[in-house]
Biotite code that builds the C-alpha atoms (Angstrom):
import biotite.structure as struc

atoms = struc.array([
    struc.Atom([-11.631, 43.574, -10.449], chain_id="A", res_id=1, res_name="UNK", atom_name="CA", element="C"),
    struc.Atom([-14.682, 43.752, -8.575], chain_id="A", res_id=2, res_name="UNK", atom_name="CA", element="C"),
    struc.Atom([-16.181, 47.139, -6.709], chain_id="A", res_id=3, res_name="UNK", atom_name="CA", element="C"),
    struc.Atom([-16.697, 47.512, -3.303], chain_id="A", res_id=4, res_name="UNK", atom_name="CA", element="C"),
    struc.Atom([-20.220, 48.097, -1.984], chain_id="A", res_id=5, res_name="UNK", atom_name="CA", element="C"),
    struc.Atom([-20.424, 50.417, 0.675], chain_id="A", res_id=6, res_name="UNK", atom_name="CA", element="C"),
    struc.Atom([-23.667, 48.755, 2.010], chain_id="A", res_id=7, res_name="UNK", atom_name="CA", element="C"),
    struc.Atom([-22.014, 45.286, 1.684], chain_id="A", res_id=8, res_name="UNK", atom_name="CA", element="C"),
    struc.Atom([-19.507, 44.297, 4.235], chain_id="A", res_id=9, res_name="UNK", atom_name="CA", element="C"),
    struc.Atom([-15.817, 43.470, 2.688], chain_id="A", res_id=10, res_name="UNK", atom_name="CA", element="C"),
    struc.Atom([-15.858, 39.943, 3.434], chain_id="A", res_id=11, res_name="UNK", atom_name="CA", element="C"),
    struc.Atom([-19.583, 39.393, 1.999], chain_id="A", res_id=12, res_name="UNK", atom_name="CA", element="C"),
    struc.Atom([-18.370, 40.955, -1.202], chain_id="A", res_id=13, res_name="UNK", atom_name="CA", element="C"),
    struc.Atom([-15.236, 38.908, -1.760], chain_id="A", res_id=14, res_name="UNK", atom_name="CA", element="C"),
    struc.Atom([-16.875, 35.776, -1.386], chain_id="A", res_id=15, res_name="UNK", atom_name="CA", element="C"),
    struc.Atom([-19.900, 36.464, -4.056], chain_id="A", res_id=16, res_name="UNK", atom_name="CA", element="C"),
    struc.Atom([-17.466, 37.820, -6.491], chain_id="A", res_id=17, res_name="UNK", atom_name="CA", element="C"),
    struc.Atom([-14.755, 35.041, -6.422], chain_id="A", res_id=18, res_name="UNK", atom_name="CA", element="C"),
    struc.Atom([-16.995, 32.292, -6.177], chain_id="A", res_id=19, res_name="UNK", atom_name="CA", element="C"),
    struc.Atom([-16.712, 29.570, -9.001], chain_id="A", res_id=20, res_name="UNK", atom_name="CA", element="C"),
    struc.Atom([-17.953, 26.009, -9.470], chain_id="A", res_id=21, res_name="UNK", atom_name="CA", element="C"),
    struc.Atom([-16.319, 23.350, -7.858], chain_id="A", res_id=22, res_name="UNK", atom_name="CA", element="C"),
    struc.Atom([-15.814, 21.214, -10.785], chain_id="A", res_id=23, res_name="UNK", atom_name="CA", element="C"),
    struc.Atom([-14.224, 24.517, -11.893], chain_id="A", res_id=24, res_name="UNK", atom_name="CA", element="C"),
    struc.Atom([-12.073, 25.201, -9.121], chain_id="A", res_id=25, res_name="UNK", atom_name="CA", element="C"),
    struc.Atom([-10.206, 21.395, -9.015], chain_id="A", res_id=26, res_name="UNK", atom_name="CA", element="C"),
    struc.Atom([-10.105, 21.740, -12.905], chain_id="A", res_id=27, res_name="UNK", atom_name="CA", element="C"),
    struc.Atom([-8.183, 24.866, -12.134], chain_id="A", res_id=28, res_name="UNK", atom_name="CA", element="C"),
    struc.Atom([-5.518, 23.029, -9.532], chain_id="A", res_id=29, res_name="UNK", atom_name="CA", element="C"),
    struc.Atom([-4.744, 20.011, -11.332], chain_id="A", res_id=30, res_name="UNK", atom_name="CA", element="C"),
    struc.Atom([-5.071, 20.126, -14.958], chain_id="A", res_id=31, res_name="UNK", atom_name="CA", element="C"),
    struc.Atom([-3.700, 17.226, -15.813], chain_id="A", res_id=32, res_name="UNK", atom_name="CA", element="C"),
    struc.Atom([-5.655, 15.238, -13.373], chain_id="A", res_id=33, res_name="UNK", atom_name="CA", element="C"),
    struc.Atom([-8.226, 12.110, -14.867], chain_id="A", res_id=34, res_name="UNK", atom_name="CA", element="C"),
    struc.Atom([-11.776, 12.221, -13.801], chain_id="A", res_id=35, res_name="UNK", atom_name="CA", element="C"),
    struc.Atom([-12.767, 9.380, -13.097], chain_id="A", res_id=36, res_name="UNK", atom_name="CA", element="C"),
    struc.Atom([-16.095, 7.391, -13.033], chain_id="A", res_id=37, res_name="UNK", atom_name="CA", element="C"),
    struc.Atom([-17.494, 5.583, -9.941], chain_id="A", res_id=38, res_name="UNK", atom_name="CA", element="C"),
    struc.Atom([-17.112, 2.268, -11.840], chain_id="A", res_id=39, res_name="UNK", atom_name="CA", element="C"),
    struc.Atom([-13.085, 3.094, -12.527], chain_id="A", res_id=40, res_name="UNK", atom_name="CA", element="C"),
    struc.Atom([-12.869, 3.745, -8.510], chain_id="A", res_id=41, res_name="UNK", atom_name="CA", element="C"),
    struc.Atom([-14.440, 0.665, -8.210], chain_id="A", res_id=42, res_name="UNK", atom_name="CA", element="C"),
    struc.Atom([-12.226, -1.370, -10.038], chain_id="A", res_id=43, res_name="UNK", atom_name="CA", element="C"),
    struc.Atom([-9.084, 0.428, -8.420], chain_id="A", res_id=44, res_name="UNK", atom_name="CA", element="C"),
    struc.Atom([-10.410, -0.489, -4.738], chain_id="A", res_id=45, res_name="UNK", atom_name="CA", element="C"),
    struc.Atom([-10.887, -3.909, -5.827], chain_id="A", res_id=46, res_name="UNK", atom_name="CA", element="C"),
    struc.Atom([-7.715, -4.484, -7.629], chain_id="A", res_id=47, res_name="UNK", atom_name="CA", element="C"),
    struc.Atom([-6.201, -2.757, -4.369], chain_id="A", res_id=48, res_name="UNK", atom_name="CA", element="C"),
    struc.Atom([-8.246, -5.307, -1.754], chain_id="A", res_id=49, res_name="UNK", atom_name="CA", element="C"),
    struc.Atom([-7.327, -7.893, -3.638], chain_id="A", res_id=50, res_name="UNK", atom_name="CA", element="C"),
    struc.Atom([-2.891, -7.087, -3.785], chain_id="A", res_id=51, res_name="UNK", atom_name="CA", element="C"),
    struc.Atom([-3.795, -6.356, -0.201], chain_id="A", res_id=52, res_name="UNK", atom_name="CA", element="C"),
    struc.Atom([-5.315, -10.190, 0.444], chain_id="A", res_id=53, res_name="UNK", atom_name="CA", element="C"),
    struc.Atom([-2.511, -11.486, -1.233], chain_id="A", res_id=54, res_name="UNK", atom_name="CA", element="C"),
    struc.Atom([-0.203, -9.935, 1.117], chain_id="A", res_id=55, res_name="UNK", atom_name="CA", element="C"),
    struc.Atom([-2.470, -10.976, 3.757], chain_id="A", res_id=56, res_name="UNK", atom_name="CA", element="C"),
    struc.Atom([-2.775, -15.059, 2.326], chain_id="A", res_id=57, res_name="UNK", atom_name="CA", element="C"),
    struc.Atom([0.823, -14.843, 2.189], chain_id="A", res_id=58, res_name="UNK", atom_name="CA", element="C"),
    struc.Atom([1.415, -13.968, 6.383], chain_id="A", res_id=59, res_name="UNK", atom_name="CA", element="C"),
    struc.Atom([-1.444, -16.483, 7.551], chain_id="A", res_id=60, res_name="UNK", atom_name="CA", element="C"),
    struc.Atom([-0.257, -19.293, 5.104], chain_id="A", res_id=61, res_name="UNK", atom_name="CA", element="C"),
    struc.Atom([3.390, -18.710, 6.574], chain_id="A", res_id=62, res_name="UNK", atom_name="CA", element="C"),
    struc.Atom([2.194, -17.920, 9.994], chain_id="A", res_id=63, res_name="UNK", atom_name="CA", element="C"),
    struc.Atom([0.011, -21.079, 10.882], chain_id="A", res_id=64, res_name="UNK", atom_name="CA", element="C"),
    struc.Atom([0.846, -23.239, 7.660], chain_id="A", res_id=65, res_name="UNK", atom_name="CA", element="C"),
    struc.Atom([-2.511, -23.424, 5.876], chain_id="A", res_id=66, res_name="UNK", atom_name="CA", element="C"),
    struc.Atom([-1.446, -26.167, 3.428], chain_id="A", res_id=67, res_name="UNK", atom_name="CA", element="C"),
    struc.Atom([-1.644, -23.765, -0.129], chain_id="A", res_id=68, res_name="UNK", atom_name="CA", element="C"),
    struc.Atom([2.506, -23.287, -0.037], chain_id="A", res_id=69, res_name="UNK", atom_name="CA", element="C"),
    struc.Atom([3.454, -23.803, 3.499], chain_id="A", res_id=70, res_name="UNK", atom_name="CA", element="C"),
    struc.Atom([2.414, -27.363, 4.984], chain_id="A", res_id=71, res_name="UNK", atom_name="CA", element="C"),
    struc.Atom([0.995, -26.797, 9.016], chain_id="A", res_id=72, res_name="UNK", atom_name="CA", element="C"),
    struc.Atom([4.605, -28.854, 9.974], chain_id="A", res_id=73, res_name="UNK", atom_name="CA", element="C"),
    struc.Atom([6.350, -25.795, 8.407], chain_id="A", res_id=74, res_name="UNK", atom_name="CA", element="C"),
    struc.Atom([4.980, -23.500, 9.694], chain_id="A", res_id=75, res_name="UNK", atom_name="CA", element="C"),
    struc.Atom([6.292, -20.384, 11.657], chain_id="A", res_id=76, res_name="UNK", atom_name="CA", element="C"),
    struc.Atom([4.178, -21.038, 14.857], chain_id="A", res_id=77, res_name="UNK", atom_name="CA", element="C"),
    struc.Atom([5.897, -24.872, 14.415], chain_id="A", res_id=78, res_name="UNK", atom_name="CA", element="C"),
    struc.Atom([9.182, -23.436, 14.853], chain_id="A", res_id=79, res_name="UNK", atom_name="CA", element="C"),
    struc.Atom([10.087, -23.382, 10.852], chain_id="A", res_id=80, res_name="UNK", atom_name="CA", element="C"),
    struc.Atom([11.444, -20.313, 9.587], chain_id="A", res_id=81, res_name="UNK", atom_name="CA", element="C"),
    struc.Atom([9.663, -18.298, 6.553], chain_id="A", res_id=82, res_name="UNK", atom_name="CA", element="C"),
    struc.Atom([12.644, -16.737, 5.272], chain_id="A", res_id=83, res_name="UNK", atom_name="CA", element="C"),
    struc.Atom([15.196, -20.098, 4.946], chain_id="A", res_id=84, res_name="UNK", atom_name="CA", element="C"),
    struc.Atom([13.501, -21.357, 1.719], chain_id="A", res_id=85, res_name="UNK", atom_name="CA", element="C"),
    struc.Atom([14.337, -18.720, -0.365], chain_id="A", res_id=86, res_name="UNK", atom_name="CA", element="C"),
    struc.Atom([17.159, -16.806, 0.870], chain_id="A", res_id=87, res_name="UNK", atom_name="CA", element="C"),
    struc.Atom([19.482, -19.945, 1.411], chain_id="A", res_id=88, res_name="UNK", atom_name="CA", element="C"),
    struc.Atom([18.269, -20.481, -2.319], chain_id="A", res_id=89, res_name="UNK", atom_name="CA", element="C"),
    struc.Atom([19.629, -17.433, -3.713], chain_id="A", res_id=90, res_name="UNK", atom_name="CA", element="C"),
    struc.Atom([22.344, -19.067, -6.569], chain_id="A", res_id=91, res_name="UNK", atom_name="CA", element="C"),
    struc.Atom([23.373, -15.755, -8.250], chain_id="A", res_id=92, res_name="UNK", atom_name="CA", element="C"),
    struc.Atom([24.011, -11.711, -7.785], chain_id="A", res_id=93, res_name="UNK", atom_name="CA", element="C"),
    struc.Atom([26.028, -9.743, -5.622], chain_id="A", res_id=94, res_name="UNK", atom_name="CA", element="C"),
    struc.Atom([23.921, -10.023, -2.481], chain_id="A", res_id=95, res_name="UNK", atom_name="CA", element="C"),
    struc.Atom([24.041, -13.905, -2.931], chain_id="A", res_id=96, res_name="UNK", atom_name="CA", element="C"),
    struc.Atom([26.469, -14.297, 0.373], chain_id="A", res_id=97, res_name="UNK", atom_name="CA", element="C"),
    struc.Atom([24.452, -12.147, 2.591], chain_id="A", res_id=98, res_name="UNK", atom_name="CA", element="C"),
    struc.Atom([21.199, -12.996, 1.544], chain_id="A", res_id=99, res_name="UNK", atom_name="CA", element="C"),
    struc.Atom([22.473, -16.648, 2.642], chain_id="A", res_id=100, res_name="UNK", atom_name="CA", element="C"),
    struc.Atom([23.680, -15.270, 6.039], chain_id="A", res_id=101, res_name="UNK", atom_name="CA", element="C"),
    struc.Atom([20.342, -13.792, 6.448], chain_id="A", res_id=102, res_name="UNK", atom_name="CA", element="C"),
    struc.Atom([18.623, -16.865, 5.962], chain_id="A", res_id=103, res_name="UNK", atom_name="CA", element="C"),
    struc.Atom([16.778, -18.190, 8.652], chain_id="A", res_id=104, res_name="UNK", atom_name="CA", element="C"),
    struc.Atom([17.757, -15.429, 11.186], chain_id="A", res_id=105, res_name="UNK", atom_name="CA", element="C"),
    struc.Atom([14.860, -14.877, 13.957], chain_id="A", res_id=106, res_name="UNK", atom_name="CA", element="C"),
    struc.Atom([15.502, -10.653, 13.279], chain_id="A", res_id=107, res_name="UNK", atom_name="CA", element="C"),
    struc.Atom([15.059, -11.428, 9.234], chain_id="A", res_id=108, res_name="UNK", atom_name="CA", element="C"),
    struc.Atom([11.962, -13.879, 9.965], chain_id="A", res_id=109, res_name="UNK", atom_name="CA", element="C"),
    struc.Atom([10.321, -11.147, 11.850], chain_id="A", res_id=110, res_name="UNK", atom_name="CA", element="C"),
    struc.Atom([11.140, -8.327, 9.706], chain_id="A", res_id=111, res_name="UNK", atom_name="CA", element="C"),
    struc.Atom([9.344, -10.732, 6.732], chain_id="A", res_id=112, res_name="UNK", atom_name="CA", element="C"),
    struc.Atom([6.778, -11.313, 8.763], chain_id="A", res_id=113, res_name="UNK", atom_name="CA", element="C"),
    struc.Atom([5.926, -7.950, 9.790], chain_id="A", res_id=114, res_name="UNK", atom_name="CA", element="C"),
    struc.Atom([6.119, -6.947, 6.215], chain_id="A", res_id=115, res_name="UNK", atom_name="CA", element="C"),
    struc.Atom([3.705, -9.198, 4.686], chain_id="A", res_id=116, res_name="UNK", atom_name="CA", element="C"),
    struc.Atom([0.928, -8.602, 7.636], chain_id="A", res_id=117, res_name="UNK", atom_name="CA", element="C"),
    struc.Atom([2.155, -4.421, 7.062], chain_id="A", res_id=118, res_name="UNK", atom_name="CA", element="C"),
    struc.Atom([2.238, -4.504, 3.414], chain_id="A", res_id=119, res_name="UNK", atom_name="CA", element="C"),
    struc.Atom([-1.486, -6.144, 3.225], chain_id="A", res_id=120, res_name="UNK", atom_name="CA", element="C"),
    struc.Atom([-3.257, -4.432, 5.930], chain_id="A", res_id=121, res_name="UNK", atom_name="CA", element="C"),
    struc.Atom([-1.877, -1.146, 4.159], chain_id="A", res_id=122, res_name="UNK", atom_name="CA", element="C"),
    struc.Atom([-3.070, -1.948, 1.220], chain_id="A", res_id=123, res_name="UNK", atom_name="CA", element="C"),
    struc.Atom([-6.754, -3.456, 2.289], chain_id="A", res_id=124, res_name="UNK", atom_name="CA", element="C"),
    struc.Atom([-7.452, -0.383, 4.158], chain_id="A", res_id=125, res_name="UNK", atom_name="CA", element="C"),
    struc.Atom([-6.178, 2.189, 1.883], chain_id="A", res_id=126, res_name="UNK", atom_name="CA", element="C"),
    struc.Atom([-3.892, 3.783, 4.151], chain_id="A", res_id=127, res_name="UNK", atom_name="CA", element="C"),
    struc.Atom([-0.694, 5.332, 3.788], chain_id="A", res_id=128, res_name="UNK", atom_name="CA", element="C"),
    struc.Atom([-0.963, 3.480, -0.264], chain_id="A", res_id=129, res_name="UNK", atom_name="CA", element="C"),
    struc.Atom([2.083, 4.919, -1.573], chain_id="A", res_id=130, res_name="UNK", atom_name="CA", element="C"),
    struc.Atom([4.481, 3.949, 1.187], chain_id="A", res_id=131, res_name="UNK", atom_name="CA", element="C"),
    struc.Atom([2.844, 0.099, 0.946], chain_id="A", res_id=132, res_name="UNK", atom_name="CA", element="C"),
    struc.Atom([3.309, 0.310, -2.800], chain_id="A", res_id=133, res_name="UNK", atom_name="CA", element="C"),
    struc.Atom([7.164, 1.058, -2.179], chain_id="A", res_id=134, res_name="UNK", atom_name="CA", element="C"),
    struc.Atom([7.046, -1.459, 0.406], chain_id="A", res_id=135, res_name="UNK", atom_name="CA", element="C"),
    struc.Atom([5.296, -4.217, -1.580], chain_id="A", res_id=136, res_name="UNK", atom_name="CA", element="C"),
    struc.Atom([7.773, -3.338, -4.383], chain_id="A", res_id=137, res_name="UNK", atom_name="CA", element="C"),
    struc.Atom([10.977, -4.013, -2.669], chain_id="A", res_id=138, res_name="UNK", atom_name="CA", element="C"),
    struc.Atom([9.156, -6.739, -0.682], chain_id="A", res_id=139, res_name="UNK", atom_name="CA", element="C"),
    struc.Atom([8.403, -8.407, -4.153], chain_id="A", res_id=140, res_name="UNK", atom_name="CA", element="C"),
])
C-alpha cells in the first residue's frame, strides 16, 4: 500500500501509484479475451459487409425485381408478393398450416421486407451486431 506524501496532494498520489499499462489493465478485465491483429479485424469487417450485402441483394432483388431470383414482373413494387413463394411451399412441420395462412399477407410481406433491408443495414454498418445476428438467424 502506498504512503501518503504530505507535500503531494491525495489525488496526485493515487493516480502515480495505481497507474499500470494499458495493455495491462484490459489483460486484467478480460482474461480470456483474443488479441487480435489488424489483418483478423479486417477479415471480420469484411466477412460482416459482405452477410450484410447479402441481406441487402436480397431486399432490392425482391423490392424492384432485378432479374438474379426475382424477375422485374415479380416484383414487390409490381404488386407480387415476396413472401407467397416460400411460405405457401412449406410441405412439412408443425407450423406448416400457419406458415400457409401467412403466405402472401400484406402485414407478413412487410414484416419480410423490413427485415431483410434491417438485417443488412445492421450488419453493413456494424451497429447493434448482436441483435442483427439473432435477427439474421431466425430470418434464415
Amino acid at each position: 500500500m502506498a504512503v501518503h506524501h504530505p507535500h503531494l496532494p491525495r489525488f496526485t498520489h493515487r493516480l502515480a501509484t495505481h497507474r499500470r499499462p494499458v495493455a495491462a489493465r484490459h489483460a486484467q478485465e478480460t482474461p480470456n479475451a483474443i488479441a487480435l491483429t489488424t489483418g483478423a479485424r479486417l477479415a471480420i469487417a469484411g466477412a460482416r459487409i459482405t452477410v450484410g450485402f447479402v441481406f441487402l441483394w436480397a431486399f432490392l432483388d425482391k423490392t424492384f425485381g432485378l432479374g438474379y431470383a426475382t424477375r422485374e414482373a415479380g416484383s414487390w413494387l409490381n404488386g407480387s408478393s415476396p413472401t407467397k413463394g416460400f411460405l405457401s411451399h412449406v410441405s412439412a412441420g408443425p407450423l406448416q398450416s400457419t406458415f400457409h395462412q401467412w403466405a402472401g399477407q400484406a402485414w407478413a410481406d412487410w414484416l419480410f421486407m423490413l427485415g431483410l433491408l434491417g438485417i443488412g443495414l445492421a450488419f453493413v454498418g456494424g451497429v447493434g451486431m448482436r441483435v442483427a445476428a439473432g435477427g439474421g438467424v431466425l430470418r434464415a
